[in-house]
ZALODREN-143627 format. One record per residue: x, z, y of N, C-alpha, C, O in turn; residue in one letter; chain. Coordinates in nm, 2 decimals. Example, Ala and Ser with C-alpha at 12.3 -4.5 7.8 and 13.67 -1.06 7.14 Angstrom:
BEGIN
1.32,0.78,-0.57,1.23,0.78,-0.45,1.32,0.78,-0.33,1.42,0.85,-0.33,a,A
1.28,0.71,-0.22,1.37,0.71,-0.11,1.29,0.79,0.00,1.34,0.80,0.11,s,A
END
This chain:
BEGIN
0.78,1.72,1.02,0.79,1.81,0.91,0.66,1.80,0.82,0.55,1.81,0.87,x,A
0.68,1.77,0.69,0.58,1.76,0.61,0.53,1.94,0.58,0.60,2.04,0.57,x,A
0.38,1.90,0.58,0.30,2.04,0.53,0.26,2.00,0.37,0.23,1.89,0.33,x,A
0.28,2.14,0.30,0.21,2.15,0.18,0.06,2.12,0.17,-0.04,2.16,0.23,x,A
0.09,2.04,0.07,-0.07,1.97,0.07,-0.17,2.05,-0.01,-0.28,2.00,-0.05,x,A
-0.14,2.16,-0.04,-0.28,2.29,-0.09,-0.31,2.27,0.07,-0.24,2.25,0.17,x,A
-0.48,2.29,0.04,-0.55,2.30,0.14,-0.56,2.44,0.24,-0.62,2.53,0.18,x,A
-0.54,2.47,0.33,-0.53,2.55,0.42,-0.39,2.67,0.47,-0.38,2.77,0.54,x,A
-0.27,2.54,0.36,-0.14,2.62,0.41,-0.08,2.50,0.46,-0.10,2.38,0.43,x,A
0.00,2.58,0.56,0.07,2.54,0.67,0.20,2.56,0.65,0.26,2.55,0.75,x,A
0.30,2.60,0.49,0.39,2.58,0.50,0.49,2.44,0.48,0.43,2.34,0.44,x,A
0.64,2.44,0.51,0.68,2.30,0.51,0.68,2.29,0.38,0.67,2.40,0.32,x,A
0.69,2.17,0.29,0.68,2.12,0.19,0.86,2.14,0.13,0.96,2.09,0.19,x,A
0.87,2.22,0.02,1.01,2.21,-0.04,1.02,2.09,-0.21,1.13,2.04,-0.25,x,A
0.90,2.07,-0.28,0.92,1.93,-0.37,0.76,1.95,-0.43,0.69,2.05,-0.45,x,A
0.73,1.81,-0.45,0.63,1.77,-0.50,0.53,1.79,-0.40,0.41,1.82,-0.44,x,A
0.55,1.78,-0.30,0.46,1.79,-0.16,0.40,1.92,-0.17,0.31,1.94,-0.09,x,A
0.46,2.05,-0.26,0.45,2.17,-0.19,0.53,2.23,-0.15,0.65,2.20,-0.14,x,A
0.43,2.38,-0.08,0.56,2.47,-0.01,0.61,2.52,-0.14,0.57,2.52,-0.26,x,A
0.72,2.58,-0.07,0.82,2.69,-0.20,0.73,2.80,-0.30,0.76,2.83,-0.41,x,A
0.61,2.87,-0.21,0.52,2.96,-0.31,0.46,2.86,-0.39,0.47,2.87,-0.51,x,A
0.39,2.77,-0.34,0.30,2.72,-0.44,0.37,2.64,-0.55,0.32,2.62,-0.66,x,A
0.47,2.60,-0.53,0.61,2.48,-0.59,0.60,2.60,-0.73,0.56,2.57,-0.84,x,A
0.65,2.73,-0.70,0.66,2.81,-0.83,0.58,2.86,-0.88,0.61,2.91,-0.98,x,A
0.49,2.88,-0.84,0.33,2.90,-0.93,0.35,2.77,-1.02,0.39,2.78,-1.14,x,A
0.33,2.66,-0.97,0.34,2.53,-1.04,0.44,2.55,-1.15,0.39,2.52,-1.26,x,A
0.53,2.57,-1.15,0.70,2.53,-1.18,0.63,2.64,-1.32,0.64,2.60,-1.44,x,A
0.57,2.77,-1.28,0.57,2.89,-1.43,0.48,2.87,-1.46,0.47,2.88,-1.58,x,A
0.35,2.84,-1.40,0.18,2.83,-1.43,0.17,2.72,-1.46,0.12,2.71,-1.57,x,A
0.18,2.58,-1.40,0.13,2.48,-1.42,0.02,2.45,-1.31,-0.03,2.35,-1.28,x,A
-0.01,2.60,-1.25,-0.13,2.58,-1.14,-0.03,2.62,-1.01,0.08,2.67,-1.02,x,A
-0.10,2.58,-0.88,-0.01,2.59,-0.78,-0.10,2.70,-0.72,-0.04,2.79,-0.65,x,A
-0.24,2.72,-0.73,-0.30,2.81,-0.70,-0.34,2.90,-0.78,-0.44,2.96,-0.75,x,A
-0.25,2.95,-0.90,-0.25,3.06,-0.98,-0.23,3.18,-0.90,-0.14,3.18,-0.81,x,A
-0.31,3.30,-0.93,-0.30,3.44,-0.87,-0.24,3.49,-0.99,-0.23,3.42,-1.09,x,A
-0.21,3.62,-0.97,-0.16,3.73,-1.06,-0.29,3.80,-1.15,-0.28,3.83,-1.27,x,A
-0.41,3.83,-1.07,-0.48,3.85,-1.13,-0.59,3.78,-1.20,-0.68,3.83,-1.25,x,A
-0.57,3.66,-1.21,-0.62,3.59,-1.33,-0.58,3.60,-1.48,-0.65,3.62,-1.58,x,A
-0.46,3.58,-1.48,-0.41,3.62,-1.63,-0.32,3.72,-1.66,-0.21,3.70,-1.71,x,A
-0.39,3.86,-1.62,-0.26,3.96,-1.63,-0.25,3.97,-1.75,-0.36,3.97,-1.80,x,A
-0.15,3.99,-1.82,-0.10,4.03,-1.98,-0.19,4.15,-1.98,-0.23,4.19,-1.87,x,A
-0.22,4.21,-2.08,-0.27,4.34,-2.13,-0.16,4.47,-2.18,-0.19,4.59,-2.17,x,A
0.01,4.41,-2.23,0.07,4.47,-2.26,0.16,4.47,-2.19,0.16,4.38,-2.11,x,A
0.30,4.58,-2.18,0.39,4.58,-2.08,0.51,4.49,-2.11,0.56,4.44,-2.21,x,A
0.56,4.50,-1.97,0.71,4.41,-1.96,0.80,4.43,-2.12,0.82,4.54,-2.16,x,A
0.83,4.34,-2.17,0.94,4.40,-2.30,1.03,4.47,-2.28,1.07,4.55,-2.37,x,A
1.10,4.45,-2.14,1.21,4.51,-2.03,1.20,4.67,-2.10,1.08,4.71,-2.09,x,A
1.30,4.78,-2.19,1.25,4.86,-2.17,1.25,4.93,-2.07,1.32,4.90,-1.97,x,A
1.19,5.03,-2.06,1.18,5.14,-1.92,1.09,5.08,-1.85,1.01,5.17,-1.81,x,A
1.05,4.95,-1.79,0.95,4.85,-1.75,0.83,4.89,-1.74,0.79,4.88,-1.86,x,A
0.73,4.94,-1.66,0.56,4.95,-1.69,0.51,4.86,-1.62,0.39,4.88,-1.60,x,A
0.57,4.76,-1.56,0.46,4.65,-1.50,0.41,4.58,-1.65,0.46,4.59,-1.77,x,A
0.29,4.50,-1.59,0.24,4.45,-1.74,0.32,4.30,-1.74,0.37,4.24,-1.64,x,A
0.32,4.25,-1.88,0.37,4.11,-1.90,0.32,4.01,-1.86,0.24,3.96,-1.94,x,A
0.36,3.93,-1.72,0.27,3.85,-1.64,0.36,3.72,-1.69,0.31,3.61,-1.65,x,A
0.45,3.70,-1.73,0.47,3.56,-1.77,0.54,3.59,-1.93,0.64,3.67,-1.95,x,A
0.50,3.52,-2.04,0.54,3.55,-2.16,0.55,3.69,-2.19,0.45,3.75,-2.18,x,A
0.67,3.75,-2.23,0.64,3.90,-2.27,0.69,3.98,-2.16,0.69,4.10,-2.18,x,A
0.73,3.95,-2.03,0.79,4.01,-1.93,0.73,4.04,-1.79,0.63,3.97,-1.77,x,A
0.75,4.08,-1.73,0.70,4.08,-1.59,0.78,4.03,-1.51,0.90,4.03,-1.54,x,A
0.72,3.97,-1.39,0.78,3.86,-1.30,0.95,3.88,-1.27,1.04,3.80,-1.28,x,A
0.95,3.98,-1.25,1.13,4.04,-1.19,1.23,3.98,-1.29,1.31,3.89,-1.26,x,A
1.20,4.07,-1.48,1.30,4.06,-1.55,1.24,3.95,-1.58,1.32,3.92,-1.67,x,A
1.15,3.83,-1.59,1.11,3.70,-1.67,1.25,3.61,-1.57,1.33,3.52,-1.60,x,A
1.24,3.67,-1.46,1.35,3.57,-1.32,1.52,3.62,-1.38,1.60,3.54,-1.37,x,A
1.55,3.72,-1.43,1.61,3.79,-1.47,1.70,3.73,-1.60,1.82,3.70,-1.61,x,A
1.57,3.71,-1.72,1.59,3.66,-1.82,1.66,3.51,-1.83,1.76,3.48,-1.90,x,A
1.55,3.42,-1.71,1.60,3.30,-1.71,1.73,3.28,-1.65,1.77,3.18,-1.69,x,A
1.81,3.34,-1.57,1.91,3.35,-1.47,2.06,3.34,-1.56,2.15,3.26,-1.56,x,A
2.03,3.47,-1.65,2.11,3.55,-1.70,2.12,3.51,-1.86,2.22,3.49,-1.92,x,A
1.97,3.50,-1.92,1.99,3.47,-2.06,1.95,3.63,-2.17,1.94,3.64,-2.29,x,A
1.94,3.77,-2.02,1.94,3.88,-2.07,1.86,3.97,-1.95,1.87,3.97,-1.82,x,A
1.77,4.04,-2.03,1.69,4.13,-1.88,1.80,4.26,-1.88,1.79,4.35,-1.79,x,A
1.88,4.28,-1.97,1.96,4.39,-1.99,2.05,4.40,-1.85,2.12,4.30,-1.81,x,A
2.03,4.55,-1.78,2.08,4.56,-1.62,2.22,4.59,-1.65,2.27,4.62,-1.54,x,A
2.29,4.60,-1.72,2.42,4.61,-1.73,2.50,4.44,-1.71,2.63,4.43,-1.71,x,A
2.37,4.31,-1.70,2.43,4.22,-1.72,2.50,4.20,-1.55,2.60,4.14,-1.51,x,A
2.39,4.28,-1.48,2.44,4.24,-1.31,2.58,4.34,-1.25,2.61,4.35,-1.13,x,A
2.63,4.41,-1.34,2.71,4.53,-1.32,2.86,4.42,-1.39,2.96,4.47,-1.41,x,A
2.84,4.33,-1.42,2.97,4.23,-1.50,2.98,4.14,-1.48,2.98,4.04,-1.55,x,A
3.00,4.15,-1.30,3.00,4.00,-1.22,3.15,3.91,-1.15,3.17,3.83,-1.06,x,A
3.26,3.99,-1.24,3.36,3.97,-1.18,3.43,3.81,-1.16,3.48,3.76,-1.06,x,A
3.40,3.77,-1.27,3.43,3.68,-1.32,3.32,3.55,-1.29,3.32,3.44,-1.35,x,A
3.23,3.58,-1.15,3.14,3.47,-1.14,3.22,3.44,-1.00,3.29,3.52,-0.95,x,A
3.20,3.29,-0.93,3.19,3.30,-0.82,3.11,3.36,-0.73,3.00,3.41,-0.76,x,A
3.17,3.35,-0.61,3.06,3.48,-0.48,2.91,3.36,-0.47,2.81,3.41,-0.41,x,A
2.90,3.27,-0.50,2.83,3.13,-0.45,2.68,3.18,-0.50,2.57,3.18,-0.45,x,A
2.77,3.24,-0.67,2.65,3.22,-0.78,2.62,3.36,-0.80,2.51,3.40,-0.84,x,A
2.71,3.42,-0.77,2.66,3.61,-0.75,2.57,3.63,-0.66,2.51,3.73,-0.66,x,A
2.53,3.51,-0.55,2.42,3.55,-0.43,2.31,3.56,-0.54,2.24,3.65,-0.60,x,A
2.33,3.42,-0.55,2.17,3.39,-0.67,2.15,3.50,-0.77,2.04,3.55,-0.77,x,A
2.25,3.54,-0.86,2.22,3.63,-0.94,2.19,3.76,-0.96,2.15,3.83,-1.06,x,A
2.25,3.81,-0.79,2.24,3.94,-0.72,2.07,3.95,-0.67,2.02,4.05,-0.65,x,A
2.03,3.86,-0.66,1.87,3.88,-0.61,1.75,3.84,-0.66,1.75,3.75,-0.75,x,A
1.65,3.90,-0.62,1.53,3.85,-0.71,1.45,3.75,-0.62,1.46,3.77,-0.50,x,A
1.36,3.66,-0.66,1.26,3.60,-0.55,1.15,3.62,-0.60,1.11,3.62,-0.72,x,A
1.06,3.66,-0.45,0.93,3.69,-0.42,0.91,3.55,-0.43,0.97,3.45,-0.37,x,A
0.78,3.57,-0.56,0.69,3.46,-0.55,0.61,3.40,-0.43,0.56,3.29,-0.41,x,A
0.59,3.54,-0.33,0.50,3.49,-0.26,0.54,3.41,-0.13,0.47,3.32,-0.07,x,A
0.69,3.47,-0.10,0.72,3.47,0.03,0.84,3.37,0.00,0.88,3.31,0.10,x,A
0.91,3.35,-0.11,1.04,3.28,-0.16,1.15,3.36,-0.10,1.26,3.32,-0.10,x,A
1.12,3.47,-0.05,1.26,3.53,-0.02,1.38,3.53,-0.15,1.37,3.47,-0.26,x,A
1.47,3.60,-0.11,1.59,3.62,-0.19,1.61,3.74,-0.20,1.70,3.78,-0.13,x,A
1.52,3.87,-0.28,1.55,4.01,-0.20,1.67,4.06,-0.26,1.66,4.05,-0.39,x,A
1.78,4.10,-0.22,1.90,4.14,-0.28,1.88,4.27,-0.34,1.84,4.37,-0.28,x,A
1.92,4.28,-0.47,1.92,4.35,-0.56,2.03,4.49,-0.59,2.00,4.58,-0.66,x,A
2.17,4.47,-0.52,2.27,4.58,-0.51,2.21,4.66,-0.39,2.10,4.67,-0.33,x,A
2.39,4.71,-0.39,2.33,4.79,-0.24,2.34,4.73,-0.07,2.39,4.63,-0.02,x,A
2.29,4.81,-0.03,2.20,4.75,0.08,2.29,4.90,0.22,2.38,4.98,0.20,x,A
2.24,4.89,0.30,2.33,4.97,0.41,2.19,5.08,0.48,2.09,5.09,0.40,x,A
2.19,5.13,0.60,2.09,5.18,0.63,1.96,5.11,0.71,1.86,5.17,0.75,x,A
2.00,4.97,0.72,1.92,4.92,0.79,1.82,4.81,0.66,1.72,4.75,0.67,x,A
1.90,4.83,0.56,1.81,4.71,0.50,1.90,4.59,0.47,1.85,4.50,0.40,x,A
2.01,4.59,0.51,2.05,4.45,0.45,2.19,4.47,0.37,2.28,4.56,0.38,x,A
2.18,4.34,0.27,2.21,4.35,0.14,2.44,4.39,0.17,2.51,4.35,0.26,x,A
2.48,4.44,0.08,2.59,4.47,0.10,2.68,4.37,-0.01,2.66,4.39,-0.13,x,A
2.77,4.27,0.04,2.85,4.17,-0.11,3.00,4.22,-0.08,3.07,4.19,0.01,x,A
3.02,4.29,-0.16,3.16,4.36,-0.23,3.26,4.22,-0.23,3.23,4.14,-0.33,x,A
3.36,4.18,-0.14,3.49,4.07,-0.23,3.58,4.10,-0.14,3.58,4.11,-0.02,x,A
3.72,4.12,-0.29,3.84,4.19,-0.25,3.81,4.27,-0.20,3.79,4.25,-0.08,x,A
3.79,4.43,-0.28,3.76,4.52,-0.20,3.73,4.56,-0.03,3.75,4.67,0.03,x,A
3.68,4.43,0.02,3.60,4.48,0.13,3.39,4.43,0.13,3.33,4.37,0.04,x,A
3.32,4.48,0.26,3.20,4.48,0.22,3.17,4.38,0.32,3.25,4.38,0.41,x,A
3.07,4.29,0.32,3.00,4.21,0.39,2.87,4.19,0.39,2.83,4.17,0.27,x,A
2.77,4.18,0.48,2.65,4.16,0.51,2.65,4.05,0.40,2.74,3.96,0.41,x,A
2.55,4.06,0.31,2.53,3.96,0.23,2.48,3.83,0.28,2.54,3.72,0.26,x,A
2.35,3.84,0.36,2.31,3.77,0.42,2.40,3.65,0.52,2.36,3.54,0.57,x,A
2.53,3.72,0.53,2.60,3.63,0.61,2.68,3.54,0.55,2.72,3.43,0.60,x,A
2.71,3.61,0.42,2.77,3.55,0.32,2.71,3.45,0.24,2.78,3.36,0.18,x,A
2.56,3.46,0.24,2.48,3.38,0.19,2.49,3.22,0.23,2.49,3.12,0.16,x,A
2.50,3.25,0.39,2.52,3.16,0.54,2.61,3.07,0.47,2.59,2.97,0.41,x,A
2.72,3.15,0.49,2.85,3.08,0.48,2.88,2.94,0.34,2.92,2.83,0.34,x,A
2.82,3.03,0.27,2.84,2.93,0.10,2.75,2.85,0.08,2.78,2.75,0.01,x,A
2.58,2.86,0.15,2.53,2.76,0.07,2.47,2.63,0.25,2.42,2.52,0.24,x,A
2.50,2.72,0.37,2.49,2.64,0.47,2.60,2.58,0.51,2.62,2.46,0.49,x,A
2.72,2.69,0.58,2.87,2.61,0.66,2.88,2.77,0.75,2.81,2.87,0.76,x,A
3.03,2.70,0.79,3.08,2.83,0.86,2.97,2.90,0.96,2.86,2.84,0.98,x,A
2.99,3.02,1.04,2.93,3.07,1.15,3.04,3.09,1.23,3.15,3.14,1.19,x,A
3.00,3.04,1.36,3.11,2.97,1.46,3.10,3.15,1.54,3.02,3.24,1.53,x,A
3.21,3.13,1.63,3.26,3.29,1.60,3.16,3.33,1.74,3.14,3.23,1.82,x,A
3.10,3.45,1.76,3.03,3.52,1.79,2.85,3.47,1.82,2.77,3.51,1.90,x,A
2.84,3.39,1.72,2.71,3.39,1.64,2.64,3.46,1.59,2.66,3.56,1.67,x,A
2.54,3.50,1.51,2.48,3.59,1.44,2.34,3.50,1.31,2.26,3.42,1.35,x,A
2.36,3.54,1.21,2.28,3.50,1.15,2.15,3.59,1.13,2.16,3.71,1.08,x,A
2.05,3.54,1.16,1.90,3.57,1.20,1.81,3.55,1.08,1.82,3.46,0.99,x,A
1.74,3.64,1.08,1.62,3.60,0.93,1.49,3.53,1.01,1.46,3.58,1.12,x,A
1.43,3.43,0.97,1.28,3.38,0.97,1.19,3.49,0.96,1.11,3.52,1.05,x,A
1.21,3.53,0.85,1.06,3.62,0.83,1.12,3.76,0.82,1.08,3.84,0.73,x,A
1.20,3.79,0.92,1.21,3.95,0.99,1.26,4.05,0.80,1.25,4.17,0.77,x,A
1.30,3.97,0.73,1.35,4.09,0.61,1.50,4.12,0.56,1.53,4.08,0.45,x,A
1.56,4.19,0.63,1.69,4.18,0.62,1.76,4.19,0.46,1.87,4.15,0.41,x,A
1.65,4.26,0.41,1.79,4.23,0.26,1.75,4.08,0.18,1.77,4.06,0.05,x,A
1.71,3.99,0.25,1.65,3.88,0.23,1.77,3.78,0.21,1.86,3.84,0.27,x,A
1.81,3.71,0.19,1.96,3.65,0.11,1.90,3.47,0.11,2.00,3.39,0.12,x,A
1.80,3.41,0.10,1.77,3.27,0.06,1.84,3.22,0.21,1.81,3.28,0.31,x,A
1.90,3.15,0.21,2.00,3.06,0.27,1.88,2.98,0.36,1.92,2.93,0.47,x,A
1.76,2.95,0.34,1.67,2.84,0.40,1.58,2.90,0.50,1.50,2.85,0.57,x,A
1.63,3.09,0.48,1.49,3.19,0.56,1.62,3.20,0.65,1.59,3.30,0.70,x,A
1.76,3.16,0.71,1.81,3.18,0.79,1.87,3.10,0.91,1.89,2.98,0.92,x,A
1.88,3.17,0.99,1.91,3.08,1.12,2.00,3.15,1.21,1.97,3.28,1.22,x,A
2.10,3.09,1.30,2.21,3.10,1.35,2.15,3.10,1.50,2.06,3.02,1.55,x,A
2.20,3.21,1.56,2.18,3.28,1.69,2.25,3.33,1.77,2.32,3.40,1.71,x,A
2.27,3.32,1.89,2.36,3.43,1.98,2.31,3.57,1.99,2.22,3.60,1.92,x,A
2.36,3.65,2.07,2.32,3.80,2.08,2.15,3.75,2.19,2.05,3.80,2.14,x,A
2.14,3.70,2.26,2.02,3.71,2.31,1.88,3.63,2.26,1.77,3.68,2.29,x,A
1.91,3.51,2.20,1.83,3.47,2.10,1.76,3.57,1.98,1.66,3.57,1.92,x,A
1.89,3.69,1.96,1.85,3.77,1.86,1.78,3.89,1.95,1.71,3.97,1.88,x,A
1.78,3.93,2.07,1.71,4.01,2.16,1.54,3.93,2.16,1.43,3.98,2.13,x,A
1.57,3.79,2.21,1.39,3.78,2.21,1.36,3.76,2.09,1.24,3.79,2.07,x,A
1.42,3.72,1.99,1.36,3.71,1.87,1.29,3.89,1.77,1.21,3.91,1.69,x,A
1.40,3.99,1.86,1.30,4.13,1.83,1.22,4.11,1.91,1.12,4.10,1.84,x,A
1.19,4.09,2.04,1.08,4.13,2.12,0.97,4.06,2.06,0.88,4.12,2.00,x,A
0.97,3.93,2.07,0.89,3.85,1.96,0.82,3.94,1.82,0.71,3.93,1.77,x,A
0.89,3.98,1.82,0.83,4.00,1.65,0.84,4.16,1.63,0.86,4.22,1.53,x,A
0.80,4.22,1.80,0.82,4.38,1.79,0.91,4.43,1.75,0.92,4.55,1.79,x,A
0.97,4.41,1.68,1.13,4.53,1.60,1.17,4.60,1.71,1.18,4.72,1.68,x,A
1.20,4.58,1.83,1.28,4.70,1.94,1.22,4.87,1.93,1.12,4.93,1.90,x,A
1.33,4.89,1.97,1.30,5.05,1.94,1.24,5.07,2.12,1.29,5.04,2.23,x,A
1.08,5.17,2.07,0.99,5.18,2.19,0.99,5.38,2.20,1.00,5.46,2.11,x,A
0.96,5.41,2.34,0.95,5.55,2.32,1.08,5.60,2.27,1.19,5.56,2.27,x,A
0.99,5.76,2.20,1.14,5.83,2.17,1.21,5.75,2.05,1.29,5.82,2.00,x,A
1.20,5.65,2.00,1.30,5.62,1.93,1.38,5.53,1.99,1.46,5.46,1.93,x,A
1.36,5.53,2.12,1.47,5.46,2.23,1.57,5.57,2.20,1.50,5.67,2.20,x,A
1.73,5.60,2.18,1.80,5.72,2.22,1.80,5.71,2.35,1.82,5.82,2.40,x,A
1.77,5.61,2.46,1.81,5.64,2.58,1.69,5.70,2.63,1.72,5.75,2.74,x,A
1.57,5.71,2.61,1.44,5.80,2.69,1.45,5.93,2.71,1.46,6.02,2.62,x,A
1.44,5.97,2.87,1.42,6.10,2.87,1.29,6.15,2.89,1.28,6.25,2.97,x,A
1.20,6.11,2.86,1.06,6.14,2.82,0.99,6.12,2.68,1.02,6.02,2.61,x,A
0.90,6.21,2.64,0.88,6.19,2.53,0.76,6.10,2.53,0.77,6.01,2.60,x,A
0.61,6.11,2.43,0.50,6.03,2.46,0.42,6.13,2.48,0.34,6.10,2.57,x,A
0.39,6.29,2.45,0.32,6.31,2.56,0.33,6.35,2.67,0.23,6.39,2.72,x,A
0.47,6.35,2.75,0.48,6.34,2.84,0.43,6.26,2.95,0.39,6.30,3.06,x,A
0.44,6.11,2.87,0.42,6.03,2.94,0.28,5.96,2.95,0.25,5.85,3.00,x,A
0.17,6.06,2.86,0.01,6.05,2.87,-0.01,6.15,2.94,-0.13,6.16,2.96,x,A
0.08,6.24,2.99,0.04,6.34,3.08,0.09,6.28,3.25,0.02,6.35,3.33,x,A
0.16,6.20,3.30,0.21,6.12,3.36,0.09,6.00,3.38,0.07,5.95,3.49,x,A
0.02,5.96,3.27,-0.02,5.87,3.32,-0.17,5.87,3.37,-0.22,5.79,3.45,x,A
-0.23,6.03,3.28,-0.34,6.11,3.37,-0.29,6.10,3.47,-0.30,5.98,3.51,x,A
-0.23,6.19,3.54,-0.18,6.20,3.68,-0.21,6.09,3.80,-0.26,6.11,3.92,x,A
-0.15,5.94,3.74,-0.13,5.86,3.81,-0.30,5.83,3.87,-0.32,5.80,3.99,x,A
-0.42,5.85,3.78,-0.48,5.84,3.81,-0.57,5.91,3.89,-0.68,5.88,3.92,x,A
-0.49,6.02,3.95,-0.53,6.08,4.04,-0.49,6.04,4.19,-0.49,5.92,4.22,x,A
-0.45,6.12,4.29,-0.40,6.10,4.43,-0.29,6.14,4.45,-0.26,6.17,4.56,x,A
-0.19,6.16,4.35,-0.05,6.24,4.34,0.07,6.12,4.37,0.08,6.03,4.28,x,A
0.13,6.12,4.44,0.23,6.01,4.47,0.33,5.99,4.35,0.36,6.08,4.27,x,A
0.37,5.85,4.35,0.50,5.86,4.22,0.62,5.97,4.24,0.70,6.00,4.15,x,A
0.62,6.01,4.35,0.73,6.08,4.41,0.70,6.24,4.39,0.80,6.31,4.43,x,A
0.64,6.29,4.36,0.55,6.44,4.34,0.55,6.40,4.16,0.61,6.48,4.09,x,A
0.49,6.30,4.11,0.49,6.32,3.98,0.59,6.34,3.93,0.60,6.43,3.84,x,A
0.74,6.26,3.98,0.83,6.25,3.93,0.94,6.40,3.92,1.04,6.42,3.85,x,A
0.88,6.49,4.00,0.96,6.60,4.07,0.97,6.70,3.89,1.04,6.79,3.89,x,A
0.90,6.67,3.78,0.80,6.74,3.76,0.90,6.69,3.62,0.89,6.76,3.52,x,A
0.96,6.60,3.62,0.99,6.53,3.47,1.17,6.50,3.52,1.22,6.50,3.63,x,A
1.22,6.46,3.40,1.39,6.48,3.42,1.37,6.30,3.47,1.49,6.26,3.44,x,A
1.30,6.20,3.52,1.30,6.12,3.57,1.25,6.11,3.74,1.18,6.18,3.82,x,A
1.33,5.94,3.75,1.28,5.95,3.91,1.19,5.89,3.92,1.13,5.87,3.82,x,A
1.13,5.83,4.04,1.04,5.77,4.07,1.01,5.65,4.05,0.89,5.62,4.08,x,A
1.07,5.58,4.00,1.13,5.46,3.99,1.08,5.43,3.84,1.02,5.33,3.81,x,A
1.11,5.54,3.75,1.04,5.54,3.60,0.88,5.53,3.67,0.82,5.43,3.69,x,A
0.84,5.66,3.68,0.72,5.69,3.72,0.65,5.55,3.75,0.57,5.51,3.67,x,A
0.68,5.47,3.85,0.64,5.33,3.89,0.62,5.25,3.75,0.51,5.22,3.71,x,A
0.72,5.21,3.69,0.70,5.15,3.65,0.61,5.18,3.46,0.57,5.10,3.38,x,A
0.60,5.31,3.47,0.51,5.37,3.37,0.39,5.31,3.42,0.32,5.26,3.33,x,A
0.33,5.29,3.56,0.19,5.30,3.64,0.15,5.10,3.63,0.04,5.03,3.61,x,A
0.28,5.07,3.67,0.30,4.90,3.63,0.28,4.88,3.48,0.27,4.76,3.45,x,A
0.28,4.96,3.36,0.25,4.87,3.30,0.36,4.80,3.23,0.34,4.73,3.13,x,A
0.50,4.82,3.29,0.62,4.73,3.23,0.68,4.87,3.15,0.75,4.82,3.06,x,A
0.69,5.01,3.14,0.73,5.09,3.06,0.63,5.12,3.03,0.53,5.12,3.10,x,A
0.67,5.19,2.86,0.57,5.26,2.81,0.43,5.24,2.77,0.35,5.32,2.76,x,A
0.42,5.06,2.75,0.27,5.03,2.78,0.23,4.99,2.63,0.15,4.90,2.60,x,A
0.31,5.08,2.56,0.23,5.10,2.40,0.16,5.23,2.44,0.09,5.27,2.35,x,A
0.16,5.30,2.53,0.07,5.45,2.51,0.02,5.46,2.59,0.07,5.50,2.69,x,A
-0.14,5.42,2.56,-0.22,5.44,2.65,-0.33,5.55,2.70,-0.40,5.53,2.79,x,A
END
């Protein structure tokens, strides 16, 4: 795998021997190492309602991506998409972070964060839909996985194809599981279980501590192990 040849990034190379951030610095700046705060505009987005300042021509980054897409920063243009294919609604439904190249989707989104694509009145995880059109099918009890952990994230190249347990270590990996009381299944809370873990360091058996809490001994142990609960110390 080729790396981007800016010095001290490590991402893979998407054209002209850079990664995708630096590729579009290049592509609007001309510089691949352009910041935002080198040439911030002085006046605001033209976008009305807009108070970011005008970072590329008269616009700010969102509606300048907006403008070029569409032809119009006007938000009624993304509300009159019947007539597009679903292919080109992904692209036009989302914005990209310059920094990260995501695809962040722009409609609505569900409770967890990822993007919702409306066809023939039913709804689909965008992101799967993304999968589907610009990768190939998802073979049946699959799951499509993000790279960089952001679910309303939509670019077809931050995704990857997983089973149910690939997508278990890939939380543990990258922390997402639900720890403590935001387990629904814990019947201890956290300070319970700093009051438990005083204890342990006393002379009190797992079996006496446990008498004391809606768990058995068996929790207790493994609070003292180090394998539960060993975010609270």
């Amino acid at each position: 795998m080729k790396i981007c040849s800016i010095e001290g990034c490590s991402k893979p190379v998407l054209c002209r021997g850079l990664c995708n951030t630096h590729y579009i610095r290049w592509q609007r700046h001309g510089d691949p190492l352009y910041r935002k705060t080198q040439k911030l505009g002085t006046r605001k987005c033209k976008h009305y309602g807009c108070n970011r300042l005008n970072e590329i021509g008269e616009y700010c980054t969102k509606h300048y991506q907006r403008y070029m897409r569409l032809g119009s920063t006007d938000d009624s243009v993304l509300k009159n998409l019947k007539s597009v294919s679903p292919k080109k609604r992904i692209w036009l439904c989302s914005e990209v972070d310059p920094e990260t190249g995501c695809w962040i989707w722009q409609k609505g989104k569900d409770k967890d964060g990822y993007g919702q694509f409306s066809f023939k009145n039913r709804n689909y995880r965008a992101h799967r839909v993304a999968y589907r059109l610009y990768v190939g099918p998802i073979p049946r009890g699959m799951q499509v996985l993000h790279k960089f952990d952001n679910p309303s994230c939509v670019n077809p190249n931050h995704l990857f194809l997983g089973d149910n347990d690939i997508n278990m270590a890939d939380m543990v990996q990258k922390d997402r599981q639900a720890k403590g009381e935001a387990n629904g299944l814990s019947k201890l809370t956290e300070d319970q279980v700093r009051e438990i873990k005083k204890r342990l360091l006393g002379t009190e058996t797992t079996s006496d501590i446990a008498r004391d809490y809606p768990v058995d001994r068996k929790v207790v142990s493994r609070i003292n192990a180090g394998t539960n609960w060993k975010h609270i110390k």
